[in-house]
SEKOLMI-917755 format. One record per atom (N, C-alpha, C): residue number from 1; residue in one letter; atom name; x negated, y negated, z. Coordinates in Angstrom, 1 decimal. Layout:
+------+------+------+--------+--------+--------+
! resi ! resn ! name !     c1 !     c2 !     c3 !
+------+------+------+--------+--------+--------+
!  NUM !    A !   CA !      X !      Y !      Z !
...
+------+------+------+--------+--------+--------+
***
This chain:
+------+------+------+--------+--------+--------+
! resi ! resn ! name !     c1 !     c2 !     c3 !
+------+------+------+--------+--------+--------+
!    1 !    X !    N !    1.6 !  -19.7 !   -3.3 !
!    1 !    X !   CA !    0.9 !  -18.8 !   -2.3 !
!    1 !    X !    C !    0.6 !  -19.6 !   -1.1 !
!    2 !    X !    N !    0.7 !  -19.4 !    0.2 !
!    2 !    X !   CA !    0.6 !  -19.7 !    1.5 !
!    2 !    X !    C !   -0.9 !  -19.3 !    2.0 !
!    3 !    X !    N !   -1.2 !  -20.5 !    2.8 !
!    3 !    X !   CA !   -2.8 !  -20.2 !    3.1 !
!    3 !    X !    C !   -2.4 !  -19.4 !    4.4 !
!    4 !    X !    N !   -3.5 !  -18.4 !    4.4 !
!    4 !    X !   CA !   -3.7 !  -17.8 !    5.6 !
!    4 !    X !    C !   -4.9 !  -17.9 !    6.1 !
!    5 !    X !    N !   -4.8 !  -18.7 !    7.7 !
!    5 !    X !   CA !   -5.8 !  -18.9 !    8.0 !
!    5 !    X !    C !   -6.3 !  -17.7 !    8.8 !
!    6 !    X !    N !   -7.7 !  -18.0 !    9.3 !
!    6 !    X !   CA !   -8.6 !  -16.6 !    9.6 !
!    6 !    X !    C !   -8.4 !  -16.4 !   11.0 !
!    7 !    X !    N !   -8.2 !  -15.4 !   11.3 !
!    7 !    X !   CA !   -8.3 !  -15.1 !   12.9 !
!    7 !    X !    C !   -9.6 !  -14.1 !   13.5 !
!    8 !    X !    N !  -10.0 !  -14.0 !   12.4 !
!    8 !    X !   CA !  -11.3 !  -13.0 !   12.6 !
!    8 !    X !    C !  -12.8 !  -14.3 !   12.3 !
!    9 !    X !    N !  -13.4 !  -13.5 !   13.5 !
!    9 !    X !   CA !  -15.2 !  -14.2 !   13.5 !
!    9 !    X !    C !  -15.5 !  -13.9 !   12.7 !
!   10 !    X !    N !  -17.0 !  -14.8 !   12.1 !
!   10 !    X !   CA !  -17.8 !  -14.8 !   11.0 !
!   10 !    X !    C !  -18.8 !  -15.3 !   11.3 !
!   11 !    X !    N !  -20.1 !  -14.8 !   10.4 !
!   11 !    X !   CA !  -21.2 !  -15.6 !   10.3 !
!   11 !    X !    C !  -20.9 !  -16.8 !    9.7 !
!   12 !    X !    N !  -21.4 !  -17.8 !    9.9 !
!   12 !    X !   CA !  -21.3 !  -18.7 !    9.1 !
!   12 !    X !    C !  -22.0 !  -19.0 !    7.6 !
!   13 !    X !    N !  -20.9 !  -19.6 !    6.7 !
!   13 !    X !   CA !  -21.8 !  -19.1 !    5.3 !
!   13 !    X !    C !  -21.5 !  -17.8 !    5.0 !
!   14 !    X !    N !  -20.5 !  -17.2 !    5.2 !
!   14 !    X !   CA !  -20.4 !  -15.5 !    4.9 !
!   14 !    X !    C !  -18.5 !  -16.1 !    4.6 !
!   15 !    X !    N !  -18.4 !  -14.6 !    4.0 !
!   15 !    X !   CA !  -16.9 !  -14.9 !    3.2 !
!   15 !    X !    C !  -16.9 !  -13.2 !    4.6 !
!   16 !    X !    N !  -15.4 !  -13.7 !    4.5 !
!   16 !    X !   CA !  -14.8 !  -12.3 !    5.1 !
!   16 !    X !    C !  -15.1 !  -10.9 !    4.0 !
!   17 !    X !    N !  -15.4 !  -10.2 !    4.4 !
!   17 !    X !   CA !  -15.3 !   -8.7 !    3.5 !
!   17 !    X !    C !  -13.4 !   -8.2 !    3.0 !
!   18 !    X !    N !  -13.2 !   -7.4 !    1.8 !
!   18 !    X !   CA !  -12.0 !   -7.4 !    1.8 !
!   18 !    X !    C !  -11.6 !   -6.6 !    2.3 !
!   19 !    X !    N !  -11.9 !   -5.5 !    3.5 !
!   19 !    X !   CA !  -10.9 !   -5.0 !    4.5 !
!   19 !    X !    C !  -10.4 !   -6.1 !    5.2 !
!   20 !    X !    N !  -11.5 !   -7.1 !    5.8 !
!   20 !    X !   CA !  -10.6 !   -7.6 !    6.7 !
!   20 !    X !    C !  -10.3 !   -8.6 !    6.4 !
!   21 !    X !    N !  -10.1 !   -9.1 !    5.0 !
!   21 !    X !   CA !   -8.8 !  -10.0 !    4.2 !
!   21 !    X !    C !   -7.9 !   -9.5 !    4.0 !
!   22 !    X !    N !   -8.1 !   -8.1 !    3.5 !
!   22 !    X !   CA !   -6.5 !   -7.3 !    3.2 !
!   22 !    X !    C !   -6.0 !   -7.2 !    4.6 !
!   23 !    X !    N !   -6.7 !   -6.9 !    5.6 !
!   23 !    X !   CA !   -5.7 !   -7.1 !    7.1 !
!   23 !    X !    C !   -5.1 !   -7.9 !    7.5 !
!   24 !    X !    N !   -6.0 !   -9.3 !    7.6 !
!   24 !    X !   CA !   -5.3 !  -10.2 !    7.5 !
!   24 !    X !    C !   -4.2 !  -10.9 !    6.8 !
!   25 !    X !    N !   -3.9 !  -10.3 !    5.5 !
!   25 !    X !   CA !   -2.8 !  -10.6 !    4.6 !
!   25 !    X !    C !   -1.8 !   -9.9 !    4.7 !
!   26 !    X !    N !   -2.2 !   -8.8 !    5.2 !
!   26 !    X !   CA !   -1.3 !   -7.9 !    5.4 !
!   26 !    X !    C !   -0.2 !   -8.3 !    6.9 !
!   27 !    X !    N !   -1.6 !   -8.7 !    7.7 !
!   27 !    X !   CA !   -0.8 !   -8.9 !    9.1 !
!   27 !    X !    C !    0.5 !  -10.6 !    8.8 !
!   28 !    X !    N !   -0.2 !  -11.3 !    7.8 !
!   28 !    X !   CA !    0.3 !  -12.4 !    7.4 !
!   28 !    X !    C !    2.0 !  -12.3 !    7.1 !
!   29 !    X !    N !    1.8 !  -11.2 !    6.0 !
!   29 !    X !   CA !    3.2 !  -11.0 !    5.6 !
!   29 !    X !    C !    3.5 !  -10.4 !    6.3 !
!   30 !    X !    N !    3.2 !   -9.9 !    7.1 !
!   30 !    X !   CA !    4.7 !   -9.2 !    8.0 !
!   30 !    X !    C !    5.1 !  -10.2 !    8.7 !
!   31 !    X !    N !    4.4 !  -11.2 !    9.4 !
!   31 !    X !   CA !    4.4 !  -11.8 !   10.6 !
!   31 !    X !    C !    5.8 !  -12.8 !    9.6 !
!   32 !    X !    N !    5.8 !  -13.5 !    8.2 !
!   32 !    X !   CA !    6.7 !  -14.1 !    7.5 !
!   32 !    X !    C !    8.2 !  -13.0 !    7.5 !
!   33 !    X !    N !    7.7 !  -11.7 !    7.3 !
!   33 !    X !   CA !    9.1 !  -11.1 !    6.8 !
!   33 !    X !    C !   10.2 !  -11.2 !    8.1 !
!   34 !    X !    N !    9.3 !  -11.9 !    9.3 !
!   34 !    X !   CA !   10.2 !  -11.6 !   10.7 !
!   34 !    X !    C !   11.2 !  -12.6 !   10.8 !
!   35 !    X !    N !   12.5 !  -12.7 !   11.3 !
!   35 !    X !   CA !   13.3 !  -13.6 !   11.5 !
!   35 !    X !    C !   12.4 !  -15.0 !   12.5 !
!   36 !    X !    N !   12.5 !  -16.5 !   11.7 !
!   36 !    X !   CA !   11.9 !  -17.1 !   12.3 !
!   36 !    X !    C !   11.6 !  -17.6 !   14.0 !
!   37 !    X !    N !   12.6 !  -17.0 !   14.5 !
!   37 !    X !   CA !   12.7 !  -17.0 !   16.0 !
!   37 !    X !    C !   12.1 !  -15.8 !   16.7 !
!   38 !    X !    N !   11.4 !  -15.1 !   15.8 !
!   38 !    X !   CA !   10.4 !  -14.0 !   16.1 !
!   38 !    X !    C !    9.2 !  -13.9 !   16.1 !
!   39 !    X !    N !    9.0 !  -14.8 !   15.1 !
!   39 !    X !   CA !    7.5 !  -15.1 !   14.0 !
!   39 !    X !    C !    6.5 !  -15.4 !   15.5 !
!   40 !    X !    N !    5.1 !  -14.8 !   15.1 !
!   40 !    X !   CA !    4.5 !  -15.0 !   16.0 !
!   40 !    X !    C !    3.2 !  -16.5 !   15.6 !
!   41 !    X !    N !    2.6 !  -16.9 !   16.5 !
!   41 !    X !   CA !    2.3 !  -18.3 !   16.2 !
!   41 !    X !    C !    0.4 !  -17.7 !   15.8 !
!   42 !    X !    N !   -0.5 !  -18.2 !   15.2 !
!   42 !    X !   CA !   -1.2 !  -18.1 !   14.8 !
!   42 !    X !    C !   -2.2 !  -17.9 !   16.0 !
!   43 !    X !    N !   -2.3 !  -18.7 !   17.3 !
!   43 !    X !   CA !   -2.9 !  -18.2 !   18.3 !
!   43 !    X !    C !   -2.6 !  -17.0 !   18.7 !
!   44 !    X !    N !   -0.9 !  -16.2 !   18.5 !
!   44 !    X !   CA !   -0.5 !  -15.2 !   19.3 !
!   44 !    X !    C !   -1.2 !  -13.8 !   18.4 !
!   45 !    X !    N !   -0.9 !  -14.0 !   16.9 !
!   45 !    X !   CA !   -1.6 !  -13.2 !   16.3 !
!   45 !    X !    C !   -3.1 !  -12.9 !   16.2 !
!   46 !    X !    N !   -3.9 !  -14.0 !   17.2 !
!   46 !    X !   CA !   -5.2 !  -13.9 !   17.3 !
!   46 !    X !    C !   -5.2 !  -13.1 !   18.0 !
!   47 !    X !    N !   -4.4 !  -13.2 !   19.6 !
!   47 !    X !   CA !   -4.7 !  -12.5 !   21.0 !
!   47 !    X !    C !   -4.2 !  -11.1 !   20.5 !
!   48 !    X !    N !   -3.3 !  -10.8 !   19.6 !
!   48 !    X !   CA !   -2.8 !   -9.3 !   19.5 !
!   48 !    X !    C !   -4.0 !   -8.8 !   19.0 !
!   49 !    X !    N !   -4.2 !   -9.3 !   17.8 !
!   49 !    X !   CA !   -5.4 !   -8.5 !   16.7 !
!   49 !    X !    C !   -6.5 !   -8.0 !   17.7 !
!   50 !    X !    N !   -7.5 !   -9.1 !   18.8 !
!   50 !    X !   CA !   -8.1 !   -8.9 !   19.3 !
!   50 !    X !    C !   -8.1 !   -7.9 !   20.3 !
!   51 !    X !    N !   -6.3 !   -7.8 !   20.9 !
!   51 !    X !   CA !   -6.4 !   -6.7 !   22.1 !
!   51 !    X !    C !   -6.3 !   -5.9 !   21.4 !
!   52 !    X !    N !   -5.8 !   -5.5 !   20.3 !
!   52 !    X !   CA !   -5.6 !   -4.2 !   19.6 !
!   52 !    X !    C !   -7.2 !   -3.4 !   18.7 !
!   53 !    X !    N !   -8.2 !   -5.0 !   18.5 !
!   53 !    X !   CA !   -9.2 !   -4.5 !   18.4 !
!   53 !    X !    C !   -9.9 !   -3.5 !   19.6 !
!   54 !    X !    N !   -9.9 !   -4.2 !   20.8 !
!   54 !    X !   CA !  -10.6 !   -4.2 !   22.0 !
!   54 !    X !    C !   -9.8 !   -3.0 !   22.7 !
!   55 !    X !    N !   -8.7 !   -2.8 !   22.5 !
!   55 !    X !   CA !   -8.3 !   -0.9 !   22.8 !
!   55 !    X !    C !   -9.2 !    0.2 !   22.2 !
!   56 !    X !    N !   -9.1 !   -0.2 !   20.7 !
!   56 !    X !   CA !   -9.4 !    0.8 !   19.8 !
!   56 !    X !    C !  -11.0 !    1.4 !   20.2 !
!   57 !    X !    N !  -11.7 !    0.3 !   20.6 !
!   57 !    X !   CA !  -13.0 !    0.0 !   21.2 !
!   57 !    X !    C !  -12.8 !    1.3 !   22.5 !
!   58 !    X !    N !  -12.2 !    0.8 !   23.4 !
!   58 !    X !   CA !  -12.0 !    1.4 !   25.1 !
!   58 !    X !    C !  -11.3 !    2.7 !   24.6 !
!   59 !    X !    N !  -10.7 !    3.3 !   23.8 !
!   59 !    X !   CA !   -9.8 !    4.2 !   23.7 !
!   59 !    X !    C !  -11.4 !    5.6 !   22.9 !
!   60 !    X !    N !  -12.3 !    4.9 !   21.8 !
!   60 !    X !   CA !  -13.0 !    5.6 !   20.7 !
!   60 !    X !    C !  -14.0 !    6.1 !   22.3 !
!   61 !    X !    N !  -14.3 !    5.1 !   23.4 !
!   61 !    X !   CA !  -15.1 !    5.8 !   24.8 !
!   61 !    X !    C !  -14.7 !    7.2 !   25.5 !
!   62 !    X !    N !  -13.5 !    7.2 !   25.4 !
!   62 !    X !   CA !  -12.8 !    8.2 !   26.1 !
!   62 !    X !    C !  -12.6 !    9.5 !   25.2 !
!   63 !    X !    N !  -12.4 !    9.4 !   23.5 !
!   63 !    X !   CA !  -12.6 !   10.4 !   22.8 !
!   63 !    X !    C !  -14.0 !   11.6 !   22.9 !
!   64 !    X !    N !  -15.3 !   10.7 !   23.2 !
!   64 !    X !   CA !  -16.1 !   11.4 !   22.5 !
!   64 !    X !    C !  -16.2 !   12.4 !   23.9 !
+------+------+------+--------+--------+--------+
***
């Protein structure tokens, strides 16, 4: 098994909750199934997760 490291904040002394370990595992294996000249690098999967957080954020404003 391959360590996946964390791209998500935490309290410290706190374990991730398992939504956002299963995301992160989730996002892990895909990022391996990609051809290696595709694979994104551990900082690049930080900046996506986060902008994709930070839409969802700006996008749930505009619903209500």
């Amino acid at each position: 098994m391959t360590h996946v490291k964390c791209t998500k904040l935490k309290p410290k002394g706190k374990h991730l909750d398992e939504d956002d370990r299963e995301y992160l595992e989730k996002m892990a294996r895909q990022n391996r199934q990609l051809p290696k000249h595709k694979r994104l690098t551990q900082a690049d999967m930080a900046i996506d997760d986060y902008l994709s957080a930070l839409l969802t954020v700006c996008l749930s404003f505009f619903v209500v």
